[in-house]
C-alpha positions as CSV (number, residue, x, y, z in Angstrom):
1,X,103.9,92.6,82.0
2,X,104.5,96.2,82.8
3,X,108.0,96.3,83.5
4,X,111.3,94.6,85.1
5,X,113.6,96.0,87.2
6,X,115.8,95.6,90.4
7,X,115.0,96.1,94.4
8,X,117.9,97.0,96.7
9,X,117.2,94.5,99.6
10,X,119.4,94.7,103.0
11,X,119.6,92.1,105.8
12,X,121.8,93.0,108.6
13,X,124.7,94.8,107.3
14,X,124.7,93.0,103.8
15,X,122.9,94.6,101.0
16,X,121.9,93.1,98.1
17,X,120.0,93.8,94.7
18,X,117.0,91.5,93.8
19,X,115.3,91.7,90.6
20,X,111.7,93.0,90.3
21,X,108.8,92.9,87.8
22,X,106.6,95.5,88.0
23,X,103.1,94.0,87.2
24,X,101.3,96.9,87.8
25,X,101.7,100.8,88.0
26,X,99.7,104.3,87.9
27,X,100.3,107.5,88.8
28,X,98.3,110.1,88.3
29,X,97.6,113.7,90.4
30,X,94.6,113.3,92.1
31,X,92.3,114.9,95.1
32,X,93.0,114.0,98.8
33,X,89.6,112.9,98.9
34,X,90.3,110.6,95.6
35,X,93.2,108.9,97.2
36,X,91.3,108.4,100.6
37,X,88.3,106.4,98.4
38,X,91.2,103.8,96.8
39,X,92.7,103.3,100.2
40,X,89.5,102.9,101.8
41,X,88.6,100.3,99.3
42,X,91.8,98.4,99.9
43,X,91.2,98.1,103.8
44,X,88.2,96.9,103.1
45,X,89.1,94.4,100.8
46,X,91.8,93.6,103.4
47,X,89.6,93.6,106.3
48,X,87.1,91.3,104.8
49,X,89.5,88.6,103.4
50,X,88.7,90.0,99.7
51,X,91.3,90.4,96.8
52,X,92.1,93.4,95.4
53,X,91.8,94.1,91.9
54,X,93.8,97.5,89.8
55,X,92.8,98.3,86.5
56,X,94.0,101.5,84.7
57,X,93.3,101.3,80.9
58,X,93.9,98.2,79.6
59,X,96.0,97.3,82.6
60,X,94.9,94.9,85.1
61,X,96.0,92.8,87.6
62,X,94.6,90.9,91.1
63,X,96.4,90.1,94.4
64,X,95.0,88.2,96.9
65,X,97.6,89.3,100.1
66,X,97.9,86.2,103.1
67,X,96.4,87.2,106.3
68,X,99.9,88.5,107.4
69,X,101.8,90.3,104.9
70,X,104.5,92.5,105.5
71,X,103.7,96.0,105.6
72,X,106.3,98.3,104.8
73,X,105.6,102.0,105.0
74,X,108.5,105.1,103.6
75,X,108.2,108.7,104.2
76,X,111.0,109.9,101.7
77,X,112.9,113.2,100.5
78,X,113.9,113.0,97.2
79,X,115.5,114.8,94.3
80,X,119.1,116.0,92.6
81,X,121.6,116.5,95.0
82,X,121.1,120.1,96.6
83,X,117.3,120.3,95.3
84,X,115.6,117.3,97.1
85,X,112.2,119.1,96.9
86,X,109.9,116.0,96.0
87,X,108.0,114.4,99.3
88,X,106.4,111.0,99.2
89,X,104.7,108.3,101.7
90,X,104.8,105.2,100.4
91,X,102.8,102.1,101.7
92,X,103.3,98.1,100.5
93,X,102.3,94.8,101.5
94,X,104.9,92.3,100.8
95,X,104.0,88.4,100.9
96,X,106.3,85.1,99.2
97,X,103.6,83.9,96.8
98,X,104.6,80.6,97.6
99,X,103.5,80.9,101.0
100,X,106.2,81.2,103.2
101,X,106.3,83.5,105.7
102,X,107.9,87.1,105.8
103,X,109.8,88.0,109.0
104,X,111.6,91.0,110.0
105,X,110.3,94.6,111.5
106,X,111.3,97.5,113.4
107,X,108.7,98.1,115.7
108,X,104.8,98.8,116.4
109,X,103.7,101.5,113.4
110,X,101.8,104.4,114.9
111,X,99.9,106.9,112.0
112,X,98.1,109.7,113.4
């Protein structure tokens, strides 16, 4: 296990904190180009029905994602108050491991 922690979930107008355990985790800097290779490898894992597999050292773990996971994607300014300097995208695929299914959305996603 790599670490526990807690999620801020919303529904509606009600918020609500739900705990999380981080199974996996890297970050490292690395190349455009380097980052376009991983996430190539993960749509085609995704296109072709495959698992996907992340190993860093000694860590490891495998996910196989349903055919209709919930993809959640976060462009996000961050930082101390008055200095929020730091840019990120961030990209997940949520699922219930038990199979049920995920609902919600806010729209069709366009990247260009």
């Amino acid at each position: 296990m790599v670490g526990t922690g807690n999620s801020l979930m919303s529904a509606g107008n009600v918020s609500y904190i739900m705990p999380e355990e981080v199974l996996f985790k890297s970050e490292s800097n690395q190349s455009r180009e380097e980052i376009a290779a991983y996430l190539r490898k993960v749509a085609d894992n995704l296109d072709s029905g495959n698992a996907i597999s992340l190993k860093a050292g000694s860590e490891s773990v495998t996910l196989n994602p349903p055919a209709r996971p919930t993809f959640d994607v976060k462009a996000e300014r961050e930082g101390p108050a008055g200095n929020m300097t730091e840019r990120s995208i961030e990209f997940e695929l949520e699922w219930d491991e038990n199979g049920g299914e995920e609902s919600g959305g806010s729209g069709q996603l366009e990247i260009k």
